[in-house]
C-alpha positions as CSV (number, residue, x, y, z in Angstrom):
1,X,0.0,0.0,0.0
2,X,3.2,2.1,1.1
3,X,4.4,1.5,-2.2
4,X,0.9,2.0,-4.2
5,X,0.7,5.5,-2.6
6,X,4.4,6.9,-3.4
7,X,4.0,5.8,-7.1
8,X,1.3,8.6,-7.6
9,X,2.3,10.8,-4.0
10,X,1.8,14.0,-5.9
11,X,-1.9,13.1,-7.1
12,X,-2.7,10.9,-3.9
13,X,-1.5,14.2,-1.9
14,X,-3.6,16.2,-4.0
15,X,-6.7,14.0,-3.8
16,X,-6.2,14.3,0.3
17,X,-6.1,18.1,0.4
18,X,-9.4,18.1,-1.5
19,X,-10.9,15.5,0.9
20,X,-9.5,17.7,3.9
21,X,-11.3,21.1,2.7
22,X,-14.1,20.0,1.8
23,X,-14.8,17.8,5.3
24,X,-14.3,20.7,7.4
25,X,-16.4,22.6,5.0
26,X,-19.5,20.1,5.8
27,X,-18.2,19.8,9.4
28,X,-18.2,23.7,10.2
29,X,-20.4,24.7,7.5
30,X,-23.8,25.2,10.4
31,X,-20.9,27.5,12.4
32,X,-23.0,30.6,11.5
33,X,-20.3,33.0,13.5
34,X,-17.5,31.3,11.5
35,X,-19.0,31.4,8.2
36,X,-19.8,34.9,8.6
37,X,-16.2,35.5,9.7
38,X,-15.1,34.0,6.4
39,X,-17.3,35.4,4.1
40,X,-16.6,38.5,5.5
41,X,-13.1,38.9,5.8
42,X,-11.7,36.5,3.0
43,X,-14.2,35.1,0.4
44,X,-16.6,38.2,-0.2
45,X,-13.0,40.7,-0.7
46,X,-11.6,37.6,-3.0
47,X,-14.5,37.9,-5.3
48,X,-15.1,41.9,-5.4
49,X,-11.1,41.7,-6.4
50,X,-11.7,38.9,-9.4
51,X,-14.6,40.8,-10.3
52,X,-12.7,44.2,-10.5
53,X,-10.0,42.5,-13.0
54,X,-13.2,40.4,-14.9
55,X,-14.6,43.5,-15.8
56,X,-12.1,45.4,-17.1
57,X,-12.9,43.3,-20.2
58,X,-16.5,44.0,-21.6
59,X,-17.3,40.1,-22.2
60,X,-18.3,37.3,-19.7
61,X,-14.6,35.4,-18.9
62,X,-17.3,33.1,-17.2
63,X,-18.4,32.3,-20.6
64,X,-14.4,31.9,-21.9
65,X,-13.7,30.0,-18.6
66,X,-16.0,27.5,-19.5
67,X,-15.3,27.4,-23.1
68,X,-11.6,26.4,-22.1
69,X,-12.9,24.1,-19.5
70,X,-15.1,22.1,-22.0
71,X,-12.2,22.0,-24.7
72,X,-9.6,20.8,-21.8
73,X,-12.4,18.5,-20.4
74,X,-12.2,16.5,-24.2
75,X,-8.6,16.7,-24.9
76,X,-8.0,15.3,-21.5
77,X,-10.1,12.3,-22.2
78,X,-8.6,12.1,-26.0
79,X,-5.0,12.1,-24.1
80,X,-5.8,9.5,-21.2
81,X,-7.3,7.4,-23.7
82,X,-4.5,7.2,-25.9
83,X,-2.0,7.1,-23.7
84,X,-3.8,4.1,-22.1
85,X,-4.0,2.1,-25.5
86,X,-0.2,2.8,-25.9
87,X,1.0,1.6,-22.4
88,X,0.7,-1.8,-23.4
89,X,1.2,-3.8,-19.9
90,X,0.8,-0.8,-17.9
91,X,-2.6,0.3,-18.8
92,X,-4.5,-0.6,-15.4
93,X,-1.8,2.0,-13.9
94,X,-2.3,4.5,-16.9
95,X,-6.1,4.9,-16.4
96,X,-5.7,4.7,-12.8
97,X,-3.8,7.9,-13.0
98,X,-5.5,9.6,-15.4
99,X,-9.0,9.0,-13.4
100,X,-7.3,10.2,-10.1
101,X,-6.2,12.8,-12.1
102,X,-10.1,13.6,-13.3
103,X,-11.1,13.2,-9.8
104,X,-8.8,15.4,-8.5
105,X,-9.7,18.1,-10.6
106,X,-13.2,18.0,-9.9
107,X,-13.0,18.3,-6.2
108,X,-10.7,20.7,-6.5
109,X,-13.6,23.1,-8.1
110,X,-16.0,22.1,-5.8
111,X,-14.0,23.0,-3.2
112,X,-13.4,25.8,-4.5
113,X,-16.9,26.3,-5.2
114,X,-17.8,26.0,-1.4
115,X,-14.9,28.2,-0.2
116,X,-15.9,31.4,-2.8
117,X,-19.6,30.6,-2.5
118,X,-20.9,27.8,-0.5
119,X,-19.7,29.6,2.6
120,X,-22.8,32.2,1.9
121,X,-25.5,29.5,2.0
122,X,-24.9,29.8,6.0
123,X,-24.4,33.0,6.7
124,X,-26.4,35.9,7.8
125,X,-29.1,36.1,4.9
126,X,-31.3,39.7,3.8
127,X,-33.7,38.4,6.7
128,X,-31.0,37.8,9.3
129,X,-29.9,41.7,8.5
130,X,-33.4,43.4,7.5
131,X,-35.6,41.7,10.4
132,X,-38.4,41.0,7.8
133,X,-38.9,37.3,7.5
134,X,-41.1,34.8,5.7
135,X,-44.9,34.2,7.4
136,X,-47.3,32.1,6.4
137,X,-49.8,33.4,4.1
138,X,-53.5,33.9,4.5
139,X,-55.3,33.6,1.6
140,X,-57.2,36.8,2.0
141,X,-53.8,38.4,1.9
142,X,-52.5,36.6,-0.9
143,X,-55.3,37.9,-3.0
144,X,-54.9,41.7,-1.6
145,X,-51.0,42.1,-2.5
146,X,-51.5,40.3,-5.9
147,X,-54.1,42.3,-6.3
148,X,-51.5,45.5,-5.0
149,X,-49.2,44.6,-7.6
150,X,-51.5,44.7,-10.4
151,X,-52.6,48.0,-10.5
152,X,-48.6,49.0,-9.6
153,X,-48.1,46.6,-12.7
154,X,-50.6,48.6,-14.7
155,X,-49.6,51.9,-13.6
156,X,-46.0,51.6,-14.6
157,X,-46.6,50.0,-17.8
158,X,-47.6,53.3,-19.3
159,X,-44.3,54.7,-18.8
160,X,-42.3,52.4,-20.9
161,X,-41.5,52.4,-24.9
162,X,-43.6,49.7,-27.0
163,X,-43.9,48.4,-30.3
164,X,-46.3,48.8,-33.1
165,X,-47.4,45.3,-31.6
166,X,-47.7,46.9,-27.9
167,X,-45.2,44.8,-26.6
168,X,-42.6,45.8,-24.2
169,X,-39.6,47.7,-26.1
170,X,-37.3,49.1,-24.1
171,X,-33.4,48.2,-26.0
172,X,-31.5,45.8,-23.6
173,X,-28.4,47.9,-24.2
174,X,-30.2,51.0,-22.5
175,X,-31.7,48.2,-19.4
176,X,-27.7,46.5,-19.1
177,X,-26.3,50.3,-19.1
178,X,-28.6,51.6,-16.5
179,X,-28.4,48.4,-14.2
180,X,-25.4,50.0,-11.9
181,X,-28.3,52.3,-10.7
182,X,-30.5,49.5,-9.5
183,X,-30.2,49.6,-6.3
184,X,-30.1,53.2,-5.8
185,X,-34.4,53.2,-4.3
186,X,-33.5,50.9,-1.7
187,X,-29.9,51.5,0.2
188,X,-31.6,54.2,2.2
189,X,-34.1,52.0,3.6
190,X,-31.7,49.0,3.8
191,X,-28.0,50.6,4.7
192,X,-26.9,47.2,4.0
193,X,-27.5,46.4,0.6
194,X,-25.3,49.9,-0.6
195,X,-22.5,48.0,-3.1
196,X,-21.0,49.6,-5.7
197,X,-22.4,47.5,-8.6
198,X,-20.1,47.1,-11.4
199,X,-23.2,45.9,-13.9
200,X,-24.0,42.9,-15.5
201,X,-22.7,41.3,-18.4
202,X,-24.7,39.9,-21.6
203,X,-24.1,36.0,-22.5
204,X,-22.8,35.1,-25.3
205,X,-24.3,31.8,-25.0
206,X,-27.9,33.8,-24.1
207,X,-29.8,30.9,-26.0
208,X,-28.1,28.5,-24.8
209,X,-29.1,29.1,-21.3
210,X,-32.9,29.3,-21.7
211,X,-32.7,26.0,-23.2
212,X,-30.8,25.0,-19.9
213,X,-33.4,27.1,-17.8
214,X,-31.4,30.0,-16.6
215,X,-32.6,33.3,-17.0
216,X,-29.1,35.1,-15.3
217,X,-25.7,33.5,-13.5
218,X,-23.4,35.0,-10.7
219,X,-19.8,33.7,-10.8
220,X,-18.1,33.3,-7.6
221,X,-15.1,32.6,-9.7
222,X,-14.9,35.4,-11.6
223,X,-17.2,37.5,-9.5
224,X,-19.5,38.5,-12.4
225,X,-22.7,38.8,-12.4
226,X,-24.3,37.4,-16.5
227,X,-27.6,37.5,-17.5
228,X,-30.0,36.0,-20.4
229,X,-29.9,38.4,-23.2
230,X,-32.2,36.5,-25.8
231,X,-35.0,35.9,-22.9
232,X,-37.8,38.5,-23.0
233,X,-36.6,41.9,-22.3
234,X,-39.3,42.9,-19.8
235,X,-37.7,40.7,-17.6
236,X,-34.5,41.1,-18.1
237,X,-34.4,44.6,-15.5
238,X,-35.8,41.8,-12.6
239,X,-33.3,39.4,-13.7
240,X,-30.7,42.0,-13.6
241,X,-31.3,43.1,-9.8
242,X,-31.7,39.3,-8.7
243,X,-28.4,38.8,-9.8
244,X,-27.0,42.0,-8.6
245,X,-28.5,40.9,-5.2
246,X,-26.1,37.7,-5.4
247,X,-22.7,40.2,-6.0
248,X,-24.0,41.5,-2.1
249,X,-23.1,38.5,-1.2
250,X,-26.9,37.0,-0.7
251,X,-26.8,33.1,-1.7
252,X,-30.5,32.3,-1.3
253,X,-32.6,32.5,-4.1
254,X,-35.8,33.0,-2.6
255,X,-34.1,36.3,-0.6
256,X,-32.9,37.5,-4.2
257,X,-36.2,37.2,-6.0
258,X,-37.7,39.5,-3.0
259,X,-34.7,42.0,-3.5
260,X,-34.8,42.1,-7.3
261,X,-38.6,42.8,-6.9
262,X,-37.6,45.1,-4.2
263,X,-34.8,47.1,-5.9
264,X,-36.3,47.1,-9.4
265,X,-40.0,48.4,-7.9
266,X,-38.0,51.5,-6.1
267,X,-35.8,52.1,-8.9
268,X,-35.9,55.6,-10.8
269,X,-35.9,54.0,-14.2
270,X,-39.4,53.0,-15.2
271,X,-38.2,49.6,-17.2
272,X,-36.9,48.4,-13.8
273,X,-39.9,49.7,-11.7
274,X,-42.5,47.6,-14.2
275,X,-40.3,44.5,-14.6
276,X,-40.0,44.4,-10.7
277,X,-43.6,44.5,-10.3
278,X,-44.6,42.9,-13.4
279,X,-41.8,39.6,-12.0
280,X,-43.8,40.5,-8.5
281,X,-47.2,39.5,-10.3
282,X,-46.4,36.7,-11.8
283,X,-44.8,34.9,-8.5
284,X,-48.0,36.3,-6.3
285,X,-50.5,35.3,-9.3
286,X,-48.9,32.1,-9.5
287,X,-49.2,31.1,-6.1
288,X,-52.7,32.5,-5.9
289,X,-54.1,30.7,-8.8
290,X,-53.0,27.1,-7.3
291,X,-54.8,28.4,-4.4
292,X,-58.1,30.6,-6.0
293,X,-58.5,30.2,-9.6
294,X,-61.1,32.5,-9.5
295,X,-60.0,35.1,-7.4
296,X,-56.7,35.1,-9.5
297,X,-58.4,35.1,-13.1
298,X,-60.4,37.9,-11.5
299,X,-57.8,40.2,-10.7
300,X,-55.7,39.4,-14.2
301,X,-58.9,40.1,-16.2
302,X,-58.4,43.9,-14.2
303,X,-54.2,43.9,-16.4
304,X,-54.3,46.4,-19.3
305,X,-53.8,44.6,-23.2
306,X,-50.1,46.1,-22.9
307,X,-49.6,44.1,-19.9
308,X,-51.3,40.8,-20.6
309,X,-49.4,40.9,-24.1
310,X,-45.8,40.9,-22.5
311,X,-46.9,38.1,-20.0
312,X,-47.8,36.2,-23.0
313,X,-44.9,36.7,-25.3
314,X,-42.8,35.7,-22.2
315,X,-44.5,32.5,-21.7
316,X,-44.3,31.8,-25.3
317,X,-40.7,32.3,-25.5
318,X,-40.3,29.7,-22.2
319,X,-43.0,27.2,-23.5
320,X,-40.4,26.4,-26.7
321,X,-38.2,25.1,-23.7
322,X,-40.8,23.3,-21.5
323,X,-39.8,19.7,-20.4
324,X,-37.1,19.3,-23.2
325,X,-34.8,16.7,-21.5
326,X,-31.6,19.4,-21.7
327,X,-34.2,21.4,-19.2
328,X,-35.2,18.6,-17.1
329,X,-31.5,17.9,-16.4
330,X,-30.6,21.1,-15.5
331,X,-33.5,21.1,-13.0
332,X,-32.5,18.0,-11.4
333,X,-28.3,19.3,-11.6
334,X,-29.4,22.6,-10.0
335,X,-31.9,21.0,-7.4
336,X,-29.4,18.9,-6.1
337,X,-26.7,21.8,-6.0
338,X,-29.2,24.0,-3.5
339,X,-30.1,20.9,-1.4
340,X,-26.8,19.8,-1.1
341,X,-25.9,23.4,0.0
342,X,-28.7,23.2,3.3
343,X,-31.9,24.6,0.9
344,X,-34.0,21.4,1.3
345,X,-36.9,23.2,-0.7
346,X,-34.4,22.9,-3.9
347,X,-35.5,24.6,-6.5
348,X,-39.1,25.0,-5.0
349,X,-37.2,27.4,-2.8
350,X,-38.3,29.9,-5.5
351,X,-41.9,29.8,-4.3
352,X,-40.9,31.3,-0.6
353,X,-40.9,34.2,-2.5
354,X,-44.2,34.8,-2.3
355,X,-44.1,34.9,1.9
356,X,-41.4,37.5,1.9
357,X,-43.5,39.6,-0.7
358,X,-46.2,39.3,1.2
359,X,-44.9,39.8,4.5
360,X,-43.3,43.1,3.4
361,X,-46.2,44.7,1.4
362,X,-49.7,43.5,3.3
């Protein structure tokens, strides 16, 4: 065995360093004082410093990152595999090595992963820091702040540009440009949440991700914050502050769907303020109609045209993705990700939403 483990020491050492971190990460991880001591002083000033060098470039080095990865992912496996048919009576010992190698490189990233981000699933979260935290819902409630965000929804859609088909028309180069004002509506409220937002950046690969489900993606690695460009643009400005909320340092999805509804409804530009409540409707409406059909379809019958057409067009562009087996896989890869990082809800974690929003605005 002695002998086994000095043949491949450097890998063997590397495989055990891996193991190490990313015990005491699942061992210490439900420390709240130390996570917030990490987060605090190391991880969240390592990722405002990769993001200050990412963006001095105007495209996603996410994106390029991954491009490299996927090309060094294949000409890893073309190399092993060769070198495996050409090691003749050492092939056991060739594959061996080049799966450790695999293996190796794998943990490293999740490790790295839960180091840069995973620390932030267990710290102090927007409720921890803001005092306003999820209730349960009466139904009577439900209906009035759905009912609340309609008419905002309705209100605000007059203020934005539309085309000859009434849909929403605002350019996505004037919504990406004006998202380092975002959160200006809210700081004063929420001290907090004051950041000095670099922006967001458009995918290159914009289609790619609405097949895989994604509407926006915050890199802990490269501390950028990407969003969906070929999605519908009324949703975009919502999209923008949710991941905006994520560069704050905020890891739960269900707290940044309540601050991108938040920030965008208090913003002075009027694309944000109707995508925030517009995004607002359609998680409250959602939730109301599994709950009152009637009372939902009663209060959507009150939307303007303008309004009902750019919830339409939106879930016509998502229904062209609906249980595709790329989008089912995602779902399942993602789910597993937030339960494996303490959010037992997985992806339904999305619907809490709708107890924050209500909470705040009853």
């Amino acid at each position: 065995m002695k002998a086994f483990f000095h043949k491949y020491r450097k890998l063997h050492i590397w495989l055990l360093v891996d193991g190490v971190l990313l015990l005491a990460f699942f061992t210490l991880r439900g420390q709240r004082w130390l996570m917030n001591a990490i987060a605090e002083r190391f991880t969240s000033p390592l990722r405002r410093g990769l993001g200050r060098l990412c963006y001095l470039v105007p495209f996603s080095v996410m994106e390029l990152v991954e491009v490299l990865a996927v090309l060094f992912g294949v000409g890893y496996l073309v190399w092993n595999v060769i070198a495996v048919v050409r090691a003749g009576d050492r092939r056991g010992s060739r594959a061996y090595r080049g799966a450790l190698g695999a293996v190796c490189i794998v943990l490293s990233i999740w490790a790295g992963f839960c180091l840069l981000w995973g620390v932030n699933y267990w710290t102090d979260g927007f409720q921890d820091q803001s005092g306003i935290y999820a209730q349960p819902v009466a139904l009577e409630d439900l209906r009035a702040v759905t009912a609340y965000f309609a008419e905002r929804t309705a209100e605000t859609a007059e203020d934005v540009a539309r085309d000859e088909h009434g849909l929403f028309a605002v350019p996505r180069e004037e919504i990406l440009a004006n998202s380092v004002r975002a959160y200006e509506g809210i700081t004063e409220a929420f001290p907090f949440l004051a950041f000095d937002d670099p922006g967001v950046k458009p995918m290159a690969f914009s289609r790619l991700m609405s097949a895989l489900d994604f509407t926006g993606f915050y890199s802990s690695f490269t501390g950028e914050s990407n969003v969906n460009v070929d999605s519908p643009a009324c949703m975009l400005p919502s999209t923008i502050a949710h991941e905006l909320a994520h560069q704050r340092g905020f890891a739960s999805e269900q707290e940044c769907n309540f601050l991108a509804v938040l920030a965008s409804t208090t913003c002075a530009d009027p694309a944000y303020r109707y995508s925030g409540w517009l995004i607002g409707y359609v998680y409250l409406g959602n939730a109301l109609y599994s709950q009152d059909p009637e009372g939902y379809l009663a209060i959507r019958e009150t939307l303007p045209e303008e309004v009902q057409l750019d919830l339409a067009y939106n879930n016509a562009y998502w229904a062209q993705f609906q249980d595709t087996p790329v989008q089912k896989a995602s779902n399942k890869v993602y789910d597993g990700l937030l339960k494996s990082y303490g959010d037992e809800r997985g992806i339904q974690s999305y619907g809490m939403v709708v107890d924050l929003l209500v909470a705040y605005y009853k």
